[in-house]
C-alpha positions as CSV (number, residue, x, y, z in Angstrom):
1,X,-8.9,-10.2,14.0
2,X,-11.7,-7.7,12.5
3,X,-12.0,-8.1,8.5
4,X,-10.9,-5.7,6.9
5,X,-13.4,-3.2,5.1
6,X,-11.8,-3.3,1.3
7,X,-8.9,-5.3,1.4
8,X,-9.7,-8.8,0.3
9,X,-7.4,-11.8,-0.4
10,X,-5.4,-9.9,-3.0
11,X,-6.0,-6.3,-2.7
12,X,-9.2,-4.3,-3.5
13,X,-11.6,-5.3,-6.2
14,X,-14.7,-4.7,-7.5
15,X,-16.4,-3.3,-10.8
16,X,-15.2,-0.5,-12.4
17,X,-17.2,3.3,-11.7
18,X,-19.0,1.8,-8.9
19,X,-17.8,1.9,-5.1
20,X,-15.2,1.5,-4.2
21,X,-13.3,1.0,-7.4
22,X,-13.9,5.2,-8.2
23,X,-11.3,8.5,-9.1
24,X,-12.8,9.6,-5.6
25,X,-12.2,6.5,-3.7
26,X,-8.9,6.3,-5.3
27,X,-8.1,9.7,-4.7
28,X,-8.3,9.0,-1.2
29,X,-6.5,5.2,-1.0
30,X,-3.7,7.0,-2.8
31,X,-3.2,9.7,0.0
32,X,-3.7,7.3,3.2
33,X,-0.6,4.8,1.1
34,X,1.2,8.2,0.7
35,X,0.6,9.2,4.6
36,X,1.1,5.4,5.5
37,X,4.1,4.7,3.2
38,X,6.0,7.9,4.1
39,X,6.4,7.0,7.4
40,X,8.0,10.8,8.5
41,X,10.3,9.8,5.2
42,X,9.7,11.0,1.4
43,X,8.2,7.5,0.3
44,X,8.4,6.4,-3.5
45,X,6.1,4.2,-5.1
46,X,5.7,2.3,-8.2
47,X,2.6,2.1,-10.1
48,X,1.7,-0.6,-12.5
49,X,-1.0,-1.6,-14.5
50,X,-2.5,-4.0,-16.4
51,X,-4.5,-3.1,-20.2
52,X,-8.3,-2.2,-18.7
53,X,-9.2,0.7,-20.2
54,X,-10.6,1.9,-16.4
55,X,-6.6,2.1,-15.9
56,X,-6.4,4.9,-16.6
57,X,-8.9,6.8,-14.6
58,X,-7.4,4.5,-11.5
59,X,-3.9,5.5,-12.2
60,X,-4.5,9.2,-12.5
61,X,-5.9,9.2,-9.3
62,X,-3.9,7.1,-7.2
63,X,-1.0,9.0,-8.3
64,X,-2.2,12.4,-7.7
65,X,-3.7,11.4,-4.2
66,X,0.0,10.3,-3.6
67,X,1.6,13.0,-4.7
68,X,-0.8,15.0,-2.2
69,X,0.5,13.2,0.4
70,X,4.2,14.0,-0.4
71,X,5.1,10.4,-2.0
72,X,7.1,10.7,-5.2
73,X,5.9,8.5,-7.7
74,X,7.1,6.4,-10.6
75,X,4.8,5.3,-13.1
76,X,5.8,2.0,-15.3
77,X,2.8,1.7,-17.5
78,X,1.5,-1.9,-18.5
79,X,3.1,-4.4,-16.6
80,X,2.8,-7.9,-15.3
81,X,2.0,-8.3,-11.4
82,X,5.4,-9.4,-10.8
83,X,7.6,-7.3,-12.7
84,X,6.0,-4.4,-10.5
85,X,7.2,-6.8,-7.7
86,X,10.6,-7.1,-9.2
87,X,10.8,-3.3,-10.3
88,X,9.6,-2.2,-6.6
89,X,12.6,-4.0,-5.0
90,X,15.2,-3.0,-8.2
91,X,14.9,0.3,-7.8
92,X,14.4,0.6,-3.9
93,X,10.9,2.1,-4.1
94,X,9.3,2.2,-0.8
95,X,6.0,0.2,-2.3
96,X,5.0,-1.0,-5.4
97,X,0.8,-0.5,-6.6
98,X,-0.5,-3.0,-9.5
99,X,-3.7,-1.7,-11.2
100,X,-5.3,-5.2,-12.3
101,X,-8.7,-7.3,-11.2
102,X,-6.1,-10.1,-12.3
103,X,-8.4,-13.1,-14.2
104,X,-11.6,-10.9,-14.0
105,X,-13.5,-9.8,-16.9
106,X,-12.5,-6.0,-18.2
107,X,-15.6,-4.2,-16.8
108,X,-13.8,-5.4,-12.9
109,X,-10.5,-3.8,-12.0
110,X,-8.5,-3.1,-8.5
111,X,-5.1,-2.2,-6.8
112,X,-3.0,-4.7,-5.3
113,X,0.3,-3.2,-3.0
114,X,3.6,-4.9,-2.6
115,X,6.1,-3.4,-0.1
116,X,9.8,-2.6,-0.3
117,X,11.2,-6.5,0.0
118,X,8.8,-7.3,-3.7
119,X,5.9,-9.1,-1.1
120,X,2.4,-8.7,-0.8
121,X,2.0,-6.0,2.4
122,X,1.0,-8.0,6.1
123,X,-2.6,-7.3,7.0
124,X,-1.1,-4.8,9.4
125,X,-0.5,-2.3,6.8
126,X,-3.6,-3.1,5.1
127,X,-5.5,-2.0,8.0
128,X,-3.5,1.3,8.7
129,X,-4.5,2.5,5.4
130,X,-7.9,1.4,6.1
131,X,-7.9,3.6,9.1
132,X,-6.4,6.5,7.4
133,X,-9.0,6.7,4.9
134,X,-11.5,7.8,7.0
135,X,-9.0,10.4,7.9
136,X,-9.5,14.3,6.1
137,X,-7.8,14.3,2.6
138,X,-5.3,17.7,3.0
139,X,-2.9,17.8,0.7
140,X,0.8,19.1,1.7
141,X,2.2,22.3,1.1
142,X,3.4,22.7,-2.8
143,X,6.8,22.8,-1.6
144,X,6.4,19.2,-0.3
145,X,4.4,17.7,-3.4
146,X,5.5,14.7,-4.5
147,X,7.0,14.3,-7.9
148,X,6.1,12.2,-10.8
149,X,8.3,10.6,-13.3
150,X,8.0,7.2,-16.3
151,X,10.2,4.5,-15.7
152,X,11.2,4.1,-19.2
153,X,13.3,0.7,-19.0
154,X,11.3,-0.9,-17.2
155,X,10.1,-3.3,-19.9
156,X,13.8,-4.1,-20.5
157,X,15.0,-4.4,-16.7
158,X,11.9,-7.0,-16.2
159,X,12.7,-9.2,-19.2
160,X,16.5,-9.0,-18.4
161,X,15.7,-10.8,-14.8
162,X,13.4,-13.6,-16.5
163,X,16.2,-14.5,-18.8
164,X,19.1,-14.2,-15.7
165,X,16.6,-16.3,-13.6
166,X,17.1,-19.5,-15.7
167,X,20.7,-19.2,-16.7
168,X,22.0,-21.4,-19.7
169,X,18.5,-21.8,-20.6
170,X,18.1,-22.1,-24.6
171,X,15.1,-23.2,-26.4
172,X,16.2,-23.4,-29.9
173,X,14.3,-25.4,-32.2
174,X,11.2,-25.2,-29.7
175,X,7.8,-24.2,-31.5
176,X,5.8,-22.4,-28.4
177,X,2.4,-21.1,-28.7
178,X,2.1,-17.8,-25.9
179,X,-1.8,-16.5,-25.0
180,X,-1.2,-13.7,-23.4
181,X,-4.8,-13.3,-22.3
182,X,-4.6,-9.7,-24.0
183,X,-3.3,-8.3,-20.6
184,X,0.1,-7.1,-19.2
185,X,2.4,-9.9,-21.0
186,X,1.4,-9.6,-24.3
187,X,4.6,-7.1,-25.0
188,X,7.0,-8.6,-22.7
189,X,6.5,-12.7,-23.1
190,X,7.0,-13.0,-26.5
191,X,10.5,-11.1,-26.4
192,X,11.7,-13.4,-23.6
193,X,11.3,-16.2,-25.2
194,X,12.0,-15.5,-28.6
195,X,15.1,-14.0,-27.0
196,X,16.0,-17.6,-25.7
197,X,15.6,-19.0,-29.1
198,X,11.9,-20.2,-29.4
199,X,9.9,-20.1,-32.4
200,X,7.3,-17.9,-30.6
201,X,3.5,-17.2,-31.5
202,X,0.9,-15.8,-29.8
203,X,-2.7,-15.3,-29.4
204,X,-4.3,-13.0,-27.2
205,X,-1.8,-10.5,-27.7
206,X,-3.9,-7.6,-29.0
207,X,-5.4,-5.9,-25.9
208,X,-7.9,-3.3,-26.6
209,X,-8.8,-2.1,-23.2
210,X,-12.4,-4.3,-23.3
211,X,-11.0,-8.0,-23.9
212,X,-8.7,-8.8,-21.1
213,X,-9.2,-12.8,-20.4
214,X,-11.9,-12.7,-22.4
215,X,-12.3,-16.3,-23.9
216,X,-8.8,-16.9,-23.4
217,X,-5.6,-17.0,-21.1
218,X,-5.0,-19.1,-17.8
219,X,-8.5,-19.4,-17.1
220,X,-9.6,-20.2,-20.5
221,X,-7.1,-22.1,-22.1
222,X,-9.6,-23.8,-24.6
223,X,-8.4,-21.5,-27.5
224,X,-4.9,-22.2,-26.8
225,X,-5.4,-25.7,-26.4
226,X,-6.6,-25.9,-30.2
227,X,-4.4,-23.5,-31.1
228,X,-1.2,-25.8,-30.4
229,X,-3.2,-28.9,-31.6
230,X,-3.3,-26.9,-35.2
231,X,0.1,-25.6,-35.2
232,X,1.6,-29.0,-34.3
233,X,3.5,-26.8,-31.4
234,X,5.8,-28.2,-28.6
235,X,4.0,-26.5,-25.9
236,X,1.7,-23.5,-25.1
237,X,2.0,-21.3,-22.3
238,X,-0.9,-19.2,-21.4
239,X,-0.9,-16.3,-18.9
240,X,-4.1,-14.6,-17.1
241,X,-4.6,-10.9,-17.8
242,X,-2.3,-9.8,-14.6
243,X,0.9,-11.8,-16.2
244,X,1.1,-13.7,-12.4
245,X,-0.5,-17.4,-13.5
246,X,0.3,-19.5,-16.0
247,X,-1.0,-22.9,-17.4
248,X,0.5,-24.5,-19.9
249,X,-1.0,-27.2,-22.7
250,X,1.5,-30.0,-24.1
251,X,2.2,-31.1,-27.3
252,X,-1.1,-33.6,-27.6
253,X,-3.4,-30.1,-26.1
254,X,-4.1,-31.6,-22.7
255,X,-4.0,-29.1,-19.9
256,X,-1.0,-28.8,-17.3
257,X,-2.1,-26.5,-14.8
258,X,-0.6,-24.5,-11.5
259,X,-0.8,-28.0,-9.3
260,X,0.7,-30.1,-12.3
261,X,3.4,-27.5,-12.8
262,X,4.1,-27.2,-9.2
263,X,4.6,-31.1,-9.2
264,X,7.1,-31.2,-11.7
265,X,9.5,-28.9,-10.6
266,X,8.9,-30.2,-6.8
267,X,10.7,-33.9,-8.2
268,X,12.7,-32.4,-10.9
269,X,14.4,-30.8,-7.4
270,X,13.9,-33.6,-5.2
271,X,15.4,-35.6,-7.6
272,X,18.8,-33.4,-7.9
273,X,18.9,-32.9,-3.9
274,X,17.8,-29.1,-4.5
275,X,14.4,-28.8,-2.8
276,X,14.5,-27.0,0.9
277,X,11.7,-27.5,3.2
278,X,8.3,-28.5,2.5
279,X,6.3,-28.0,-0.4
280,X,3.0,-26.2,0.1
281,X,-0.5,-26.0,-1.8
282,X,-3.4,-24.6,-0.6
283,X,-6.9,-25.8,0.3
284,X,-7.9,-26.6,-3.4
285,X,-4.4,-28.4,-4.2
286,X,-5.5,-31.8,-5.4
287,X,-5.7,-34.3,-2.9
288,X,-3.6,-36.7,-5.5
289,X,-0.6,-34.0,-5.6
290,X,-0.2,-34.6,-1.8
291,X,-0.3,-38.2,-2.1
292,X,2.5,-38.2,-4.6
293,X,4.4,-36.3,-3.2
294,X,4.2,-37.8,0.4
295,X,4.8,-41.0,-1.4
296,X,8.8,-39.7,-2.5
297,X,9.0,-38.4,1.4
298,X,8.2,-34.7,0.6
299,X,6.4,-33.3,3.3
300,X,3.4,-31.5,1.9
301,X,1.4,-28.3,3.8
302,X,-2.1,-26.6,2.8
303,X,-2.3,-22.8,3.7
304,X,-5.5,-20.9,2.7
305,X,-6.5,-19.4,-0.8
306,X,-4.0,-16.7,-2.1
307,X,-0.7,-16.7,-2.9
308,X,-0.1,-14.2,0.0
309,X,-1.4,-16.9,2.3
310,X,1.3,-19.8,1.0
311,X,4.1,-17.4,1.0
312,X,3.9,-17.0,4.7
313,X,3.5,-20.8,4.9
314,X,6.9,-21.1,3.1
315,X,8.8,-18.5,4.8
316,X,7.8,-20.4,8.4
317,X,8.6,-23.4,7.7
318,X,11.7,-22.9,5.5
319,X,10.4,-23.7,2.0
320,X,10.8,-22.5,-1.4
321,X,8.2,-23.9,-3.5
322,X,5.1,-23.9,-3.4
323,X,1.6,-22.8,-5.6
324,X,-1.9,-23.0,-6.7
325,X,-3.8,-24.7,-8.9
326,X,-5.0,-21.5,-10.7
327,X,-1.4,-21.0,-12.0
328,X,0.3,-18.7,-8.9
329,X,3.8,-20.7,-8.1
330,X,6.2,-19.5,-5.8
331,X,9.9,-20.2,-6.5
332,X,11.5,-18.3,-3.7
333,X,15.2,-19.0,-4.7
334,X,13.8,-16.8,-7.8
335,X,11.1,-14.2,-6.5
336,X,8.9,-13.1,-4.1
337,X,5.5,-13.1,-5.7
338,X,3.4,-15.7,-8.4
339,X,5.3,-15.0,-11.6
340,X,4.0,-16.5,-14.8
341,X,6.6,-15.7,-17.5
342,X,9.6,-17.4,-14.6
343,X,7.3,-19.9,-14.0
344,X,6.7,-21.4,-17.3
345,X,10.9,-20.7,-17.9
346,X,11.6,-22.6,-14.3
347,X,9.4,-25.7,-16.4
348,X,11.1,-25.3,-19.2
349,X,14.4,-25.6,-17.7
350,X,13.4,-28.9,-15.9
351,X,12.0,-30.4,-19.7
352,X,15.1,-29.3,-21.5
353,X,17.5,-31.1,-18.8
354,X,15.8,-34.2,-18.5
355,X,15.0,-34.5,-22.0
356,X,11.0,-35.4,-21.4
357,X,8.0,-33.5,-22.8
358,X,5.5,-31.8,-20.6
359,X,3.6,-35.1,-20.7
360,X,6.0,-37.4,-20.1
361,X,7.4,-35.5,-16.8
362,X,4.1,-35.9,-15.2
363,X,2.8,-39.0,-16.3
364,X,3.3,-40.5,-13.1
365,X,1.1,-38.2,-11.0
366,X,-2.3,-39.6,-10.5
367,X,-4.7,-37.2,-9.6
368,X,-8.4,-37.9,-7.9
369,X,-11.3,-36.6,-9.4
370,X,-12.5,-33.0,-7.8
371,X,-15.3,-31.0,-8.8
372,X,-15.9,-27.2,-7.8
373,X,-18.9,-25.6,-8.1
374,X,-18.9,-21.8,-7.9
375,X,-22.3,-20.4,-6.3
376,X,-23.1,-16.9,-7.1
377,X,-24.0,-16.0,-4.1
378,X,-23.0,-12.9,-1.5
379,X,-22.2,-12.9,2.1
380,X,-20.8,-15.9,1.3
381,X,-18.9,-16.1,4.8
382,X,-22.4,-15.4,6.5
383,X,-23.9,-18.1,5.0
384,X,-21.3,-21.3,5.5
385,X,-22.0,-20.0,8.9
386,X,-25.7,-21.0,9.0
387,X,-25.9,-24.2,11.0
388,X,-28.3,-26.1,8.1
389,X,-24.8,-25.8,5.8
390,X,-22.7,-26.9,8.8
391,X,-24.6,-29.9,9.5
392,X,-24.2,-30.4,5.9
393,X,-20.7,-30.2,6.0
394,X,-20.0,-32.5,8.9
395,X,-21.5,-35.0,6.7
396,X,-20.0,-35.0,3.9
397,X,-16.8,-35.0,6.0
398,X,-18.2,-37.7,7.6
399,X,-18.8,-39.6,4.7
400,X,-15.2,-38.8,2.9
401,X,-13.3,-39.2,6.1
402,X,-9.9,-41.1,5.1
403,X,-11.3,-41.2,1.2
404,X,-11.5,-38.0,0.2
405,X,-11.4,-34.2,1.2
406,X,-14.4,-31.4,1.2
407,X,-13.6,-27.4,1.2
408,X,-16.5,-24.8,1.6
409,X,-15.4,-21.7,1.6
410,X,-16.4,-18.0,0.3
411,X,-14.1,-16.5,-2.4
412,X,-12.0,-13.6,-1.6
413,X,-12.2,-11.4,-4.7
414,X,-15.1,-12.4,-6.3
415,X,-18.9,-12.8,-4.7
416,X,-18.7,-16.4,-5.0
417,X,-19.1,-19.6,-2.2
418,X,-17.1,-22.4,-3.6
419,X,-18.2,-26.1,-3.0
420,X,-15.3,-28.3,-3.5
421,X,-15.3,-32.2,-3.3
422,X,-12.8,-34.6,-4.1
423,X,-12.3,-38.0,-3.8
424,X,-11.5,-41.6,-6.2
425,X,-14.8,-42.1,-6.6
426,X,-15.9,-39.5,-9.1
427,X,-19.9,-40.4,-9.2
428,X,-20.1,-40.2,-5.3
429,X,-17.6,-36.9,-5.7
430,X,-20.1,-34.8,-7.8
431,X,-23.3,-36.2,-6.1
432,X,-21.7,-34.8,-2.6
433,X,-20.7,-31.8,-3.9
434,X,-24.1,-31.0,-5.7
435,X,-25.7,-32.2,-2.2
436,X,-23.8,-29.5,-0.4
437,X,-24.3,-26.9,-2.7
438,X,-27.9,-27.2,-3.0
439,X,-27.8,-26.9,0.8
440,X,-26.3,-23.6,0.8
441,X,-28.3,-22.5,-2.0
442,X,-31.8,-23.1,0.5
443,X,-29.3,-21.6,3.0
444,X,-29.4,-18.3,0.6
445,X,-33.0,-17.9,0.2
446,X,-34.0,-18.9,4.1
């Protein structure tokens, strides 16, 4: 299949103001989803955003390029990744759009589309919008404008599901620390679980448009970590800036993230006879996950990077759970996308019926020592390629065969090739990895 020309792993990305992440290129995605989304029907679409102050500008002009193109459209304001999800399939829209570079800095931002059934739309779709962008922008006659309308309970509906999704669940008496990353949960996550009974605080919960993620949330949990440690709190939950990852620190500050998280509710289901199918990770999943779960007879599958990627993995082969490392967990008997607020709830539930802490349910899980190194490098696909870096592969694999695992590959929304190595010998696990990526780093400048 030819790649696609914007559509990465998970939508469109890219730095804010510059191609193609502009009012004009907006303008014109927002008519070719109107055109594609319509369908000879009048299509309705949800937009959601996250709290970048380039929002705004993207917003304004994905809707009116939709409304060109006859789609009535439904704005919801700041909202996690997955309540757009959730709200797409709740009110019957025909799509849902998210507004959101997810974990990136503020200065990035992007659109991500989920269709009528709540999931990320097939690569099919993605390409027929592709191809109707090239397409002349003519808007329809006034008569058949699209309209344009604020969801106003929106907010409401989405924290209503979280607290249906985990019925009975009541965390009286528990002292929770929330980072919100100041991003799309910071006036939604708080409620839900203060509603349940929590003592709630929060950091990261004041966004100002400029510091989304910045030194905090899912992927950098360092301030919540010594946040619980001061407090004395139960547990800390932090979310990245899009509301669809979550990590969570236990009571000592140690770090629980999307492949720990995923563990314990894959034998907290075993266990009680409820878990369908296999469970499935991706290529980063630790290597130590599998093992463990192999060893209790769950069968365990890798699909690619992206949440997108391990949802289809799950849907073929019968499966319900299944997740990242970075936080993204799929609980199919509960939604369709990575949601971070039901995630850290679906944990919850399994610590409050078992009676253990965060630390004690996964104290049996012995994961191997893995080091990735992100390269900042472009083309990164062109350059794995390069038969210097393949030889170079081969021999790590070589060397690792039965012992270990090596993944090379080039990010999907950032321009990054990550070197990952992982193995139980940690000393020959870094020198490999540093080998290989000093490989592709000659590679670059060849």
């Amino acid at each position: 299949m030819v790649d696609k020309k914007y559509f990465g792993t998970d939508g469109i990305r890219g730095r804010a103001g510059e191609a193609p992440i502009t009012a004009d290129f907006m303008l014109r995605l927002g008519y070719a989803a109107g055109r594609v989304l319509s369908d000879g029907e009048r299509a309705t679409v949800l937009i959601g955003k996250d709290t970048r102050i380039s929002g705004y500008m993207l917003e304004s002009a994905l809707e009116a390029g939709l409304l060109s193109a006859g789609a009535d459209v439904r704005l919801v304001g700041p909202m996690p990744t997955p309540a757009v999800a959730f709200l797409t399939r709740a009110l019957g829209a025909s799509a849902g759009i998210v507004i959101s570079a997810s974990h990136n800095p503020y200065w990035d931002n992007g659109v991500k589309f989920f269709g009528a059934n709540g999931e990320k739309l097939p690569d099919e779709v993605e390409f027929e919008m592709e191809r109707e962008l090239d397409a002349p922008l003519a808007s329809m006659t006034a008569a058949r404008i699209g309209k344009a309308a604020r969801v106003d309970d929106a907010m409401k509906r989405y924290a209503a599901f979280c607290r249906a999704a985990v019925p009975n669940l009541d965390l009286s008496g528990l002292r929770v620390v929330l980072d919100c990353a100041h991003g799309a949960t910071y006036h939604i996550a708080p409620a839900v679980f203060a509603d349940l009974g929590a003592q709630v605080s929060t950091i990261g919960a004041h966004p100002d448009g400029m510091n989304i993620n910045h030194e905090c949330g899912a992927t950098h949990p360092a301030a919540l970590q010594d946040e619980v440690r001061r407090q004395g709190a139960d547990i800390g939950i932090a979310f990245d800036g899009d509301g669809d990852r979550v990590q969570m620190i236990d009571s000592g500050g140690a770090l629980a993230d999307g492949d720990d998280l995923m563990y314990v509710l894959a034998c907290d289901r075993h266990a009680r006879g409820a878990l369908r199918g296999p469970v499935v990770g991706t290529l980063m999943t630790n290597f130590g996950i599998e093992r463990a779960l192999g060893d209790m007879g769950i069968q365990f599958l890798r699909a690619r990077v992206g949440d997108r990627y391990v949802l289809q993995l799950l849907k073929q082969h019968g499966g319900e759970l299944g997740g990242e490392a970075s936080g993204h967990l799929l609980s199919l008997g509960h939604s369709t996308t990575g949601d971070g607020i039901l995630s850290a709830l679906l944990v919850l539930d399994v610590l409050k019926r078992s009676g253990l802490t965060l630390a004690q349910a996964r104290a049996a899980l012995r994961r191997v020592p893995q080091i990735t190194l992100n390269l900042p490098l472009p083309n990164g696909a062109t350059l794995i390629a390069r038969q210097q870096v393949q030889s170079a592969l081969t021999e790590v694999e070589t060397t690792l065969r039965g012992r270990g695992r090596v993944v090379l590959r080039a990010s999907g929304t950032e321009p990054l090739v990550r070197v990952t190595v992982e193995g139980d010998d940690e000393g020959e696990v870094r020198r490999l990895a540093e080998s290989l990526a000093g490989v592709v780093r000659s590679a670059a400048v060849a």
